[in-house]
GULUM-964036 format. One record per residue (C-alpha): x, y, z. Coordinates in pm, whole numbers, m for minus. Each point is the difference from the previous one (the first is absolute). Layout:
<drenbas>
{c1:X	c2:Y	c3:Z}
...
</drenbas>
This chain:
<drenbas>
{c1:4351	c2:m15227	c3:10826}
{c1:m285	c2:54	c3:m217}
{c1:198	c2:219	c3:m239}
{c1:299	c2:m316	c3:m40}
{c1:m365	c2:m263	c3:m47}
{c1:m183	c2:192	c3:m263}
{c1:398	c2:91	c3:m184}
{c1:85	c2:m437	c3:12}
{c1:m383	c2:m31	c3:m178}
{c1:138	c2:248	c3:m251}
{c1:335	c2:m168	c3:m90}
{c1:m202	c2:m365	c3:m16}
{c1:m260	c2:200	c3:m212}
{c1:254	c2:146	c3:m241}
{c1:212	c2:m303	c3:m34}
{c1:m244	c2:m117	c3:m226}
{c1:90	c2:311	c3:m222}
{c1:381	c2:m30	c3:76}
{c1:m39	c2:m371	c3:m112}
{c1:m173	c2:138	c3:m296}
{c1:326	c2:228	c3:m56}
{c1:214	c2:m247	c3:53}
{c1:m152	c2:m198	c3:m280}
{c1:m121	c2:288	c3:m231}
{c1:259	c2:m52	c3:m267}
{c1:m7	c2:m380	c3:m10}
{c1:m371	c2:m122	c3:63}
{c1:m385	c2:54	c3:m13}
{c1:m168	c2:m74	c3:356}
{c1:m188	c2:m312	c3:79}
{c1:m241	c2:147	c3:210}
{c1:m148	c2:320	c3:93}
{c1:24	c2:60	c3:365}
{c1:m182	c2:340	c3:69}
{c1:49	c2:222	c3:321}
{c1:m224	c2:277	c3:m12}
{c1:m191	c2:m47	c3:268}
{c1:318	c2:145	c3:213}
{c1:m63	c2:374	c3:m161}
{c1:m280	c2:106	c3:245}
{c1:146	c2:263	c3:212}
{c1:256	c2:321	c3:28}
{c1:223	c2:m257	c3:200}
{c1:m28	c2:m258	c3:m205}
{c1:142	c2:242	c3:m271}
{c1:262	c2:126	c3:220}
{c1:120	c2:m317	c3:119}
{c1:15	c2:m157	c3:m397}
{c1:211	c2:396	c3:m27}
{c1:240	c2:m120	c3:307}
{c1:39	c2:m338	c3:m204}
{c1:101	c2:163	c3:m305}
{c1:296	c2:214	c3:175}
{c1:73	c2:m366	c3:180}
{c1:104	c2:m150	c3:m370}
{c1:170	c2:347	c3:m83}
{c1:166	c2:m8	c3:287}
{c1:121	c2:m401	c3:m47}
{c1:77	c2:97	c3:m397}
{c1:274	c2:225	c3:121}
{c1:123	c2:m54	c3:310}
{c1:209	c2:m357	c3:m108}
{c1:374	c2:m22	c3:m96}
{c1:m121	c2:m43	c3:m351}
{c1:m130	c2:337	c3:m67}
{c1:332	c2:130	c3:114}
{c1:188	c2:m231	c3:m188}
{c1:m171	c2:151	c3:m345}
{c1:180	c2:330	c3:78}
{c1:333	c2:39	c3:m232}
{c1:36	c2:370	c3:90}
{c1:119	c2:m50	c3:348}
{c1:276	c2:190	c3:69}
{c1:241	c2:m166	c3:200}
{c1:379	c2:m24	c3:m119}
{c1:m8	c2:m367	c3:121}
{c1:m210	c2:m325	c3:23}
{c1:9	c2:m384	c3:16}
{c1:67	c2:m149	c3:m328}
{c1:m390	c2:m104	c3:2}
{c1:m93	c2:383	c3:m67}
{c1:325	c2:118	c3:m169}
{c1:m137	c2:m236	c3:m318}
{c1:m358	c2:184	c3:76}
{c1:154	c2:350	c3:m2}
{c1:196	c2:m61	c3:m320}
{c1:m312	c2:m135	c3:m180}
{c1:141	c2:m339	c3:m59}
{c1:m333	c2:m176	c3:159}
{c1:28	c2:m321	c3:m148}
{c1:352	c2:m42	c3:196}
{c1:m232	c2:m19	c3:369}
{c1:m382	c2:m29	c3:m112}
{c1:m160	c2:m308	c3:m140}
{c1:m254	c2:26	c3:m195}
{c1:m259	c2:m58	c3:271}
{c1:175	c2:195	c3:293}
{c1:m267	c2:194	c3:217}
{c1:181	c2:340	c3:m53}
{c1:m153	c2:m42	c3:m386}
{c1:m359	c2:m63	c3:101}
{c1:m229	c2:244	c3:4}
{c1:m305	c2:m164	c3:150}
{c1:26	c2:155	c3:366}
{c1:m130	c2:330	c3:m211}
{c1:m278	c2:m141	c3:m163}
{c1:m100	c2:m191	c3:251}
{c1:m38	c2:380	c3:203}
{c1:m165	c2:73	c3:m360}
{c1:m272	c2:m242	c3:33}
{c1:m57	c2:106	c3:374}
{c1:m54	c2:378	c3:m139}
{c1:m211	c2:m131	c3:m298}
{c1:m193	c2:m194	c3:245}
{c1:m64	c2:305	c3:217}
{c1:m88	c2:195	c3:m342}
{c1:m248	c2:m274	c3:m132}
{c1:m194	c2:m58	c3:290}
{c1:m14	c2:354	c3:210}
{c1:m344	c2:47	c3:m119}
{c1:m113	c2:m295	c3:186}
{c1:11	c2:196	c3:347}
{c1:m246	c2:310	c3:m94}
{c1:259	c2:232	c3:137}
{c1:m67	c2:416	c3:7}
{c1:152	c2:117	c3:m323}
{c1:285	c2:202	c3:207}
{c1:91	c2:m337	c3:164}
{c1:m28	c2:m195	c3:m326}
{c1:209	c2:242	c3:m194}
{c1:244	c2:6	c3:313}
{c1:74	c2:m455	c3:m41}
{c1:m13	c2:63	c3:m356}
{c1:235	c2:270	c3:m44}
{c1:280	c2:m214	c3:227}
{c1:m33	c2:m303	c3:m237}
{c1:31	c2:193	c3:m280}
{c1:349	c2:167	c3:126}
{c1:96	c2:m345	c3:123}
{c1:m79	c2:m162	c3:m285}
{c1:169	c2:278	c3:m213}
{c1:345	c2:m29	c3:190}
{c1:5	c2:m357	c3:m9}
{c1:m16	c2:12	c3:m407}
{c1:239	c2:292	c3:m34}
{c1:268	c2:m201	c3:227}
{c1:m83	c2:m282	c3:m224}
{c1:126	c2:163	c3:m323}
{c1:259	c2:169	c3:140}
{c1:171	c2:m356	c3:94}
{c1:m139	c2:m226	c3:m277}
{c1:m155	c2:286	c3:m257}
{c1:m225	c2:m205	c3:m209}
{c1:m242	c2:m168	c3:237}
{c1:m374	c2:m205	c3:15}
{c1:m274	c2:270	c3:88}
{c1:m254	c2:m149	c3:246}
{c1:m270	c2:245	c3:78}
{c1:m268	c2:m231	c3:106}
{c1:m51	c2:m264	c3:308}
{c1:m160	c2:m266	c3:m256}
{c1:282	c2:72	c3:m301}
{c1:215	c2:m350	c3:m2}
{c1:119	c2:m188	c3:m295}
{c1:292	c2:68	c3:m208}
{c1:145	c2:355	c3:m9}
{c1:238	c2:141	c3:m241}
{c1:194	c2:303	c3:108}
{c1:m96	c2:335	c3:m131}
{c1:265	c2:255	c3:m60}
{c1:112	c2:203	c3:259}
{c1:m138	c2:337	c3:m119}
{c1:m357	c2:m137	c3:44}
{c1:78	c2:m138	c3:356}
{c1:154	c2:379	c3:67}
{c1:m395	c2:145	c3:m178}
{c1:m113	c2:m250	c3:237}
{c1:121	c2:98	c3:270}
{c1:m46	c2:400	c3:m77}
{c1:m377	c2:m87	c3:m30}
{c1:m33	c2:m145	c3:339}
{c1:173	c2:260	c3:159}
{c1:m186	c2:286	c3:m160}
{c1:m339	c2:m146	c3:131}
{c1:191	c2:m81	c3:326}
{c1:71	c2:420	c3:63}
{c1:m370	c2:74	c3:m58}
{c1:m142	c2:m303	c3:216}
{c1:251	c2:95	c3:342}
{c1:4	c2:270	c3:223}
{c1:347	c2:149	c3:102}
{c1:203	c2:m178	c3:278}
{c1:m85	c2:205	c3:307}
{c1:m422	c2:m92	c3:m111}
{c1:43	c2:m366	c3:6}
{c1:m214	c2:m176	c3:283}
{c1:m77	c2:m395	c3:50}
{c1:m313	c2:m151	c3:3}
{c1:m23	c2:153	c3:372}
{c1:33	c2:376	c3:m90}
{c1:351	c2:m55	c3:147}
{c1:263	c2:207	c3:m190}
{c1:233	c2:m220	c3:m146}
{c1:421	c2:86	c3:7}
{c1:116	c2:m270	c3:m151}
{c1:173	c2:100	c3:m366}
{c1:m54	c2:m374	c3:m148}
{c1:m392	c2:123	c3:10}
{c1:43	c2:191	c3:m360}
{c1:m134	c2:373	c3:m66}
{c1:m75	c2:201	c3:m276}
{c1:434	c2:117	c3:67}
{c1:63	c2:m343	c3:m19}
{c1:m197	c2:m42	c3:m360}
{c1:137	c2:313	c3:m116}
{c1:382	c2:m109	c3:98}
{c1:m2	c2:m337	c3:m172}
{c1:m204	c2:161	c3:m293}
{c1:332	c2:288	c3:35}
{c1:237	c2:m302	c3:m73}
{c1:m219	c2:m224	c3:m281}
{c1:m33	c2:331	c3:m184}
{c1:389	c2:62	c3:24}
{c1:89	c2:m353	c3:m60}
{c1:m207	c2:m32	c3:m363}
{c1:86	c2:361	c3:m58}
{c1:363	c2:m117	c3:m16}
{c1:17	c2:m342	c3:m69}
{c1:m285	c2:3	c3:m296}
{c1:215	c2:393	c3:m84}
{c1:m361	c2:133	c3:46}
{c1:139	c2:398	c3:119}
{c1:m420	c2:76	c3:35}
{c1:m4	c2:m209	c3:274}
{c1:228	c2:178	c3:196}
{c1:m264	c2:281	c3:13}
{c1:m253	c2:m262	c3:160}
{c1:269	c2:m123	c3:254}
{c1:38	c2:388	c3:79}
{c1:m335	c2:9	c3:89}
{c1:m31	c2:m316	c3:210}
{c1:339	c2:137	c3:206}
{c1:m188	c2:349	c3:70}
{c1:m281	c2:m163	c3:131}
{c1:191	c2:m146	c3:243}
{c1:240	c2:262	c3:133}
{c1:m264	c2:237	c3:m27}
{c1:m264	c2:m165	c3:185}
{c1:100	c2:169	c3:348}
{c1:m4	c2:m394	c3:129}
{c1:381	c2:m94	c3:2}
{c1:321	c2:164	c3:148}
{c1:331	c2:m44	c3:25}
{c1:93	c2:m114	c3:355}
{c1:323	c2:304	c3:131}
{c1:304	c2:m235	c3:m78}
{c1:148	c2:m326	c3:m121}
{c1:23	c2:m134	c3:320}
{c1:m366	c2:70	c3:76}
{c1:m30	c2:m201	c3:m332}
{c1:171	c2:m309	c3:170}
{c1:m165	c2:33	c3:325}
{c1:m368	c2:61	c3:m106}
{c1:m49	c2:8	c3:m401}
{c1:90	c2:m368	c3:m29}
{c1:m115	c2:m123	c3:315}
{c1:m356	c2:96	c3:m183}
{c1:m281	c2:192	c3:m29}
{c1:164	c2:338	c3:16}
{c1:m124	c2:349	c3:m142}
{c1:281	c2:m97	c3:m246}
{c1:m118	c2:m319	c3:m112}
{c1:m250	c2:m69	c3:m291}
{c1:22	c2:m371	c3:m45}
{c1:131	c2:m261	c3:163}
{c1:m17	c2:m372	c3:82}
{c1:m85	c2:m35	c3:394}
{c1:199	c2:m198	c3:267}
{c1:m99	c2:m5	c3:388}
{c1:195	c2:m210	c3:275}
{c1:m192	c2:m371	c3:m72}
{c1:172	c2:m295	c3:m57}
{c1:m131	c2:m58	c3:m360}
{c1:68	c2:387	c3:m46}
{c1:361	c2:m4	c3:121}
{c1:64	c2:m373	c3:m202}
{c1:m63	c2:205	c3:m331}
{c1:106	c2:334	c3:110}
{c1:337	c2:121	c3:m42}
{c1:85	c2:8	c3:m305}
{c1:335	c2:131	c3:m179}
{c1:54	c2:146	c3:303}
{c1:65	c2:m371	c3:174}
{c1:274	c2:m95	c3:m262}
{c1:223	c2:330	c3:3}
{c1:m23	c2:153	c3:375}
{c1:179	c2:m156	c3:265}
{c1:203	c2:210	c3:243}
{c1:m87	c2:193	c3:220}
{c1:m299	c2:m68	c3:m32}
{c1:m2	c2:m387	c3:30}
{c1:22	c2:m107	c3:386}
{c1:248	c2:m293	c3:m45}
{c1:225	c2:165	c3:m318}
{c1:289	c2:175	c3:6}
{c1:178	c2:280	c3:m213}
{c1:190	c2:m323	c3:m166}
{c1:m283	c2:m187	c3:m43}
{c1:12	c2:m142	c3:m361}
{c1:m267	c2:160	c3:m257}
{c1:m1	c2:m168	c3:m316}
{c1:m233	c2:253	c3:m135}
{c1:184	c2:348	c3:42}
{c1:16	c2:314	c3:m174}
{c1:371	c2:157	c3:25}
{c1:83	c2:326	c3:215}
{c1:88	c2:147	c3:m324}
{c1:m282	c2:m29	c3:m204}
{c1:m171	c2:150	c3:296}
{c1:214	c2:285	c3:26}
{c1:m49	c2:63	c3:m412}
{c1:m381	c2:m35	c3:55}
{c1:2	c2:265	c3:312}
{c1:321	c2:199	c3:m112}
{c1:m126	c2:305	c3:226}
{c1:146	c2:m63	c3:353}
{c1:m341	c2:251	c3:124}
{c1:m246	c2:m263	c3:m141}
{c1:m178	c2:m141	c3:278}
{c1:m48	c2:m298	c3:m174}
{c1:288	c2:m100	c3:47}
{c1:13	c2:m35	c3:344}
{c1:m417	c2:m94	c3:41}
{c1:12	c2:m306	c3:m283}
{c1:347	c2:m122	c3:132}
{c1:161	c2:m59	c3:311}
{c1:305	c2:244	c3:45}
{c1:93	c2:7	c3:m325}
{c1:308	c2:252	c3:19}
{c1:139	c2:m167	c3:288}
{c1:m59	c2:m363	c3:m53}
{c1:194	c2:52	c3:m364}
{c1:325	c2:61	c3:183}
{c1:3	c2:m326	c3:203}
{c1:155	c2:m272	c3:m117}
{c1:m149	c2:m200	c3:m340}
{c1:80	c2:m326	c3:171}
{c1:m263	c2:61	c3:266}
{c1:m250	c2:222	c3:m227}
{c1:73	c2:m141	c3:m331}
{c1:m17	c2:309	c3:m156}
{c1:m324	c2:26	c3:16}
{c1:m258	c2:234	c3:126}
{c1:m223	c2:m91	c3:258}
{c1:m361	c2:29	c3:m72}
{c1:m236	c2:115	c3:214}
{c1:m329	c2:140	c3:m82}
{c1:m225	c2:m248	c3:132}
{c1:m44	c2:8	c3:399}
{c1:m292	c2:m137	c3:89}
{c1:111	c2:m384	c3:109}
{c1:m137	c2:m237	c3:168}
{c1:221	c2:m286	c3:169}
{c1:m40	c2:m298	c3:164}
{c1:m24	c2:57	c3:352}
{c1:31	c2:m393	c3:139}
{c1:90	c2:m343	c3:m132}
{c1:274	c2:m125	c3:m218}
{c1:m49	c2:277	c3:m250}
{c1:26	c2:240	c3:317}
{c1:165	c2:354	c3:m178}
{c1:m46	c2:m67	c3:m303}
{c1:m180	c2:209	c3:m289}
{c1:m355	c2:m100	c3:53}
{c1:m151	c2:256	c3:m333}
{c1:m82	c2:361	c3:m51}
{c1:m249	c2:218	c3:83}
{c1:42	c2:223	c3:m260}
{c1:m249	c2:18	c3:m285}
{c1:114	c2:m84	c3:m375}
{c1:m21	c2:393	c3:m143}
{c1:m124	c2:m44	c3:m346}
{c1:m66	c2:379	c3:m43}
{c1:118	c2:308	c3:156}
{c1:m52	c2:343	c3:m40}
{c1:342	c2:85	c3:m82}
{c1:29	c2:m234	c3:m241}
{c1:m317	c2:146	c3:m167}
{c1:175	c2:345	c3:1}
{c1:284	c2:m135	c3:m144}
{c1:m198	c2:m161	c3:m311}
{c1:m183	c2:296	c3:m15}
{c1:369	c2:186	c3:m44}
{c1:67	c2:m300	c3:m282}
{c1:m265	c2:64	c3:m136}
{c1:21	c2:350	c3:m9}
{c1:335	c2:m20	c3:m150}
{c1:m148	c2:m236	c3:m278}
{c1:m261	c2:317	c3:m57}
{c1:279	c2:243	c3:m34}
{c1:m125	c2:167	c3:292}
{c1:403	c2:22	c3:137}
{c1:m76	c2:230	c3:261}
{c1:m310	c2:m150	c3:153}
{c1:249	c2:m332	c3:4}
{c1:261	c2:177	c3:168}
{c1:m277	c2:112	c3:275}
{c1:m122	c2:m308	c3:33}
{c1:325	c2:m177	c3:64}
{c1:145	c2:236	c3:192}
{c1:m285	c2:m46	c3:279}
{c1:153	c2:m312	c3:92}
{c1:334	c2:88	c3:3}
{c1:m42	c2:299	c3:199}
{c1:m176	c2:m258	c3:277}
{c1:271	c2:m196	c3:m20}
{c1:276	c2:304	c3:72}
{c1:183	c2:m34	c3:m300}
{c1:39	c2:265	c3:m312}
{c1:m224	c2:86	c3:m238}
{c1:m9	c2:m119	c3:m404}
{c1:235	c2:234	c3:m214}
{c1:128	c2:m48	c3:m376}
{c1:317	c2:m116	c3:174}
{c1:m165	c2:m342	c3:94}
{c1:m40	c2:m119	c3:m368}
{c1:m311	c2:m110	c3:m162}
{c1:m304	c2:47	c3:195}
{c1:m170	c2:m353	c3:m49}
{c1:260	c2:m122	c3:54}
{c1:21	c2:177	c3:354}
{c1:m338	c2:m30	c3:43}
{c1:m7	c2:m364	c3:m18}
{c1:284	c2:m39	c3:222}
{c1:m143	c2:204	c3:227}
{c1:m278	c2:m239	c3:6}
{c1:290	c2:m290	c3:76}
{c1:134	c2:171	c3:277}
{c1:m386	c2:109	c3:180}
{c1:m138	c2:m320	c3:m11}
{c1:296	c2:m227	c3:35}
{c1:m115	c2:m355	c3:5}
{c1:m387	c2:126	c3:72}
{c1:m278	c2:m220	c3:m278}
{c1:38	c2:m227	c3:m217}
{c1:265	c2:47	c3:m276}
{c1:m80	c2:364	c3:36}
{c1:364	c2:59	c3:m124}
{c1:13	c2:m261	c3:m278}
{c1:m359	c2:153	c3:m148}
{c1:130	c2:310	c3:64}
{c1:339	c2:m100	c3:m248}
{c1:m247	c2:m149	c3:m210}
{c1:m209	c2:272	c3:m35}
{c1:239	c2:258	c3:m77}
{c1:193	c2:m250	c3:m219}
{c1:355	c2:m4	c3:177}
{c1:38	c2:m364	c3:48}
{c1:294	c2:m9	c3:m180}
{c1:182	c2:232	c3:223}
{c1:m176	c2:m83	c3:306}
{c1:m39	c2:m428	c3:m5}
{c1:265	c2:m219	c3:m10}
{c1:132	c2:m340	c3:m191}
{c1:m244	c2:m46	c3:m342}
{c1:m171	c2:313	c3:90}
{c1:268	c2:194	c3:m138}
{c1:49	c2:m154	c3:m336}
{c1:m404	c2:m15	c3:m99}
{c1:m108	c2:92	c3:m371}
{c1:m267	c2:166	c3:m34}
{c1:m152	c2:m324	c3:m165}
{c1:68	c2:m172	c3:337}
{c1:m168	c2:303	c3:207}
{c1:m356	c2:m14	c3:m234}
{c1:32	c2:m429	c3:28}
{c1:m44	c2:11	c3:375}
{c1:347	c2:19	c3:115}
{c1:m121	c2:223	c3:278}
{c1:m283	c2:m191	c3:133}
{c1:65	c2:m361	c3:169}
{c1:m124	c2:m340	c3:m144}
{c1:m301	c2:m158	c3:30}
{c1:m32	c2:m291	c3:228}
{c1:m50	c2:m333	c3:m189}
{c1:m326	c2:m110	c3:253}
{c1:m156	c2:298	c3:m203}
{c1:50	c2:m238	c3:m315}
{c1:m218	c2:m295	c3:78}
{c1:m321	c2:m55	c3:m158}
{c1:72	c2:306	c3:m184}
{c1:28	c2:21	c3:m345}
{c1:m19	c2:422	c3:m22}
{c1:282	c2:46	c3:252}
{c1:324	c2:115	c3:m127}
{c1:329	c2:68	c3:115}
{c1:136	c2:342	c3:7}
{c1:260	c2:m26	c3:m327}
{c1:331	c2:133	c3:126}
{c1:m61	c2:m275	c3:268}
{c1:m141	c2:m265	c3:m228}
{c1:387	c2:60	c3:m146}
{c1:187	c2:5	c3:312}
{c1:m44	c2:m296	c3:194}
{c1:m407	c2:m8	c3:91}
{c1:m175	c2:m179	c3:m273}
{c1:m401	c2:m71	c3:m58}
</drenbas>
């Protein structure tokens, strides 16, 4: 009880920054209002650190997050995210629709500045300091790199008291940034199995980042400049930041795909190296869920049926191209009976695969919504290890190092049952990055469509406007999303993103 007092304190406290935030492209404060009296103890510090994974947690958790994602890859959709797949935004977003605004991130910005500008305030040990400082840093850090990966050029707010008008700064100095944060961030932590609360209680959960988890998002903003900015030294750097990681001794693969639906992405497994944490509470379960709530329904569902209509579906036979090998076990573990179900009937399955990765539900029990989906219990995995070993193998590949790709690559699919890499398979990024596709199906954010992006196959890979882009297009922001128009008002430095500014979302 004391824990949910001292946490409500926080989120009144810091509402005066996130009010600041809210404002810090459009006005100077009136007044000053000060809160530093709060910093006192190794609690208060740690319950300001629970607040901060509160507003990442509520920046990512809403439909609107997920609606930003034109990678998904699902063969159908309503007509709402057909026009958001094909790039044509203007045709279902106004210029002030939620899925544009970006100020759920900096509002978890200003709670991680806020921890960064006043930790000094509590006299802490300099293990203990280094230990709240280190997790803002890599919070703060992934916050900014999902920032320019959706909207590229972006406001940098690196202080609690920094409001007023903001330009945006281009994209490569966000990604610098970002790198800078997370190289203090790996020498501030201690590795996951050395993290302990404010008790000397070791602490499991994998939203609590580590030096892995500094050294895996640093693995991915080194790889994204490296090929984006076509910077090949970085690749070296991203290299680096990978080995760290699968070298640490920390993480392992869990024995099977299944045992990656039953445990990796319920949370907190061996596996695991960063994720977003759900538990069975009602405000847990109201955001929880995720993609998994719009595209699994039976057998899983209580009340649905094998004809139960999915409008959001992804067709047995884009499945069976994905997974061609009838031995991969993913194809069994990540859908339901996938062989068999094919052969019934398409006016009872659609054609469609049934999806069914996530298992941890929760339904109502009693009332009116008695059966029903209630949320998940699974937590949102933003980083894996196998995903790390598979942009390692990119990145190898990148290097020239063809062989230490093909090793790389080939750990997964020999998990998974299926054959290894040969010639025969065709270009090896390109196999590597659909390898990535088909291990962590759905898993992240956009992982797929910054994945395309990344290795530059969103011509073949995207649909509708994707496929006809100039290169023009690409380097005007065709690949980012517009900025919302809020962002706009008492701003005279803000300024739309130009392929936008052409297509439909104006100043």
């Amino acid at each position: 009880m004391k824990r949910k007092r001292i946490f409500g304190i926080v989120f009144c406290l810091l509402g005066i920054v996130f009010s600041a935030c809210e404002k810090f492209l459009t006005e100077e404060p009136e007044g000053q209002v000060t809160y530093s009296n709060f910093w006192k103890t190794e609690q208060d510090v740690e319950s300001a650190v629970y607040g901060m994974y509160g507003s990442l947690r509520y920046a990512f958790i809403g439909g609107e997050a997920w609606g930003r994602d034109r990678g998904l890859p699902f063969d159908e959709f309503s007509s709402y995210d057909t026009d958001i797949m094909n790039n044509e935004l203007s045709k279902r977003w106004g210029r002030n629709d939620p899925s544009l605004s970006w100020i759920n991130c900096y509002n978890a910005i200003a709670h991680a500045n806020a921890v960064i500008d006043n930790l000094h305030r509590a006299n802490l040990r300099e293990d203990r300091y280094n230990f709240y400082l280190g997790q803002a840093y890599t919070i703060r850090a992934w916050l900014y790199f999902y920032i320019s990966q959706t909207w590229g050029d972006a406001p940098l707010i690196v202080e609690s008291e920094d409001v007023g008008e903001k330009a945006r700064i281009p994209w490569q100095e966000i990604i610098d940034f970002v790198i800078r944060d997370l190289e203090e961030a790996t020498r501030l932590l201690p590795e996951a199995d050395a993290l302990v609360d404010s008790q000397g209680k070791m602490i499991q959960s994998k939203q609590t980042p580590s030096k892995g988890t500094a050294y895996a998002i640093l693995a991915h903003a080194y790889a994204w400049k490296a090929a984006l900015n076509k910077e090949p030294e970085l690749y070296t750097k991203a290299l680096n930041a990978a080995d760290q990681v699968i070298n640490s001794g920390v993480y392992s693969l869990v024995s099977d795909p299944e045992e990656v639906c039953t445990t990796v992405l319920l949370g907190n497994s061996r596996e695991g190296i960063f994720e977003i944490e759900f538990q069975n509470s009602d405000f847990d379960l109201m955001l929880g869920g995720g993609i998994a709530g719009a595209c699994q329904t039976w057998p899983l569902g209580r009340l649905a049926t094998p004809a139960t209509k999915r409008n959001t579906r992804i067709n047995n036979s884009t499945v069976l191209e994905l997974y061609p090998d009838p031995r991969d076990k993913r194809r069994e573990s990540y859908f339901y009976k996938l062989d068999s179900m094919a052969n019934v009937n398409i006016s009872i399955t659609q054609g469609a695969a049934y999806i069914y990765k996530w298992r941890h539900i929760v339904f109502y029990e009693t009332g009116l919504f008695a059966g029903r989906t209630k949320g998940y219990e699974d937590n949102l995995i933003l980083i894996r290890l196998a995903g790390i070993i598979l942009l390692r193998a990119e990145i190898k590949a990148r290097l020239g190092d063809t062989q230490g790709a093909i090793a790389d690559v080939n750990l997964i699919r020999r998990r998974a049952g299926t054959w290894d890499y040969s010639p025969a398979d065709g270009d090896l990024l390109w196999f590597i990055y659909r390898e990535r596709v088909r291990e962590l199906f759905l898993e992240g954010f956009a992982m797929r469509y910054n994945d395309i992006v990344r290795n530059g196959f969103y011509r073949e890979e995207l649909k509708g406007k994707f496929r006809t882009l100039t290169d023009k297009e690409v380097a005007d922001g065709a690949l980012y999303i517009p900025v919302i128009s809020s962002a706009f008002e008492n701003n005279t430095l803000m300024k739309q993103t130009t392929y936008w500014l052409n297509n439909g979302f104006d100043n």
